[in-house]
N, C-alpha and C positions, 0 to 999 in steps of 0.2 A: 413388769411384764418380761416374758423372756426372752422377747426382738428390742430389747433396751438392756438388758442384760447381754447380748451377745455382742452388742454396739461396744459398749464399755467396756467388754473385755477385748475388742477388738484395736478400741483406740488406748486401752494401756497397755497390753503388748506393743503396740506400733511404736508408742512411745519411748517404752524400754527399749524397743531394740533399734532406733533409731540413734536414742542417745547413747549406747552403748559402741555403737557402729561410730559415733562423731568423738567421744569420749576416748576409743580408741588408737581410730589415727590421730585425730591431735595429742594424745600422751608419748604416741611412738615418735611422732614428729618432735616435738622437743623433748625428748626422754625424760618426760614426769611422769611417774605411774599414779601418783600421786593426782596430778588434771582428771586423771579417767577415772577415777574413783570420784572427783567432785562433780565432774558433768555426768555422769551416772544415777548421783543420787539427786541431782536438781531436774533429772529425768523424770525419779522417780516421784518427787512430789511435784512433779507440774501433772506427770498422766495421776497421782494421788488426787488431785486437785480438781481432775476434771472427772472422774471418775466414782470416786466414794458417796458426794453428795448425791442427792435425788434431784437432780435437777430433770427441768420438763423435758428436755430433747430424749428420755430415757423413759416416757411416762405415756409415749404415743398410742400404745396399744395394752389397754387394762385388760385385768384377767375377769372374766365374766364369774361372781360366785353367784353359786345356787342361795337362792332366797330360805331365810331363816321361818323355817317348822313352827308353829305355836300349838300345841298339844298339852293335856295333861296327864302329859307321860309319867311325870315326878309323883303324881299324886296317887297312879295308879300303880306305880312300881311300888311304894310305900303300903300300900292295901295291900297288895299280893302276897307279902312275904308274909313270913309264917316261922314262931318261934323255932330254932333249933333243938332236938332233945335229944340228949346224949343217950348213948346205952347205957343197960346200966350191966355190971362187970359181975 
C-alpha cells in the first residue's frame, strides 16, 4: 500500500542520514575516514534490513482491486474476426 510505502521510505532515509551524521563525526573525531564509510554502510543494511522485506507494519492499509470480470469476451472476439484479404496488384 502506499501509506506503508511512504513509512519505509521514511524510516530509510532516516536511517541513512542518521548514520551518516554519526559516521561522520566519529570519523573526524578520530581522523579515520575509513569508520565513516563502515558505519555508513552498516546504516545501510540495518534501514536495508528493515525496509526491503514485506513485513506487516507496511501492510496496514491494502489497496482496494476491482473484482475480476467473467465474460466471454475471448470467445466472442475469436467469432468476430474475419479473414484478411489482400489486394490484389
Amino acid at each position: 500500500d502506499y501509506k506503508g510505502q511512504k513509512l519505509a521510505e521514511q524510516i530509510f532515509q532516516g536511517i541513512i542520514l542518521v548514520s551518516a551524521i554519526i559516521g561522520f563525526i566519529y570519523g573526524y573525531i578520530i581522523e579515520q575516514f575509513g569508520w565513516t564509510v563502515y558505519i555508513v554502510m552498516a546504516g545501510f543494511a540495518l534501514s536495508c534490513l528493515l525496509t526491503l522485506p514485506p513485513w506487516p507494519m507496511y501492510r496496514h492499509n491494502p489497496l482496494k482491486w476491482l473484482p475480476v470480470q467473467e465474460s466471454g469476451t475471448e470467445e466472442k472476439k475469436a467469432a468476430d474476426r474475419k479473414p484478411k484479404r489482400h489486394a490484389k496488384s
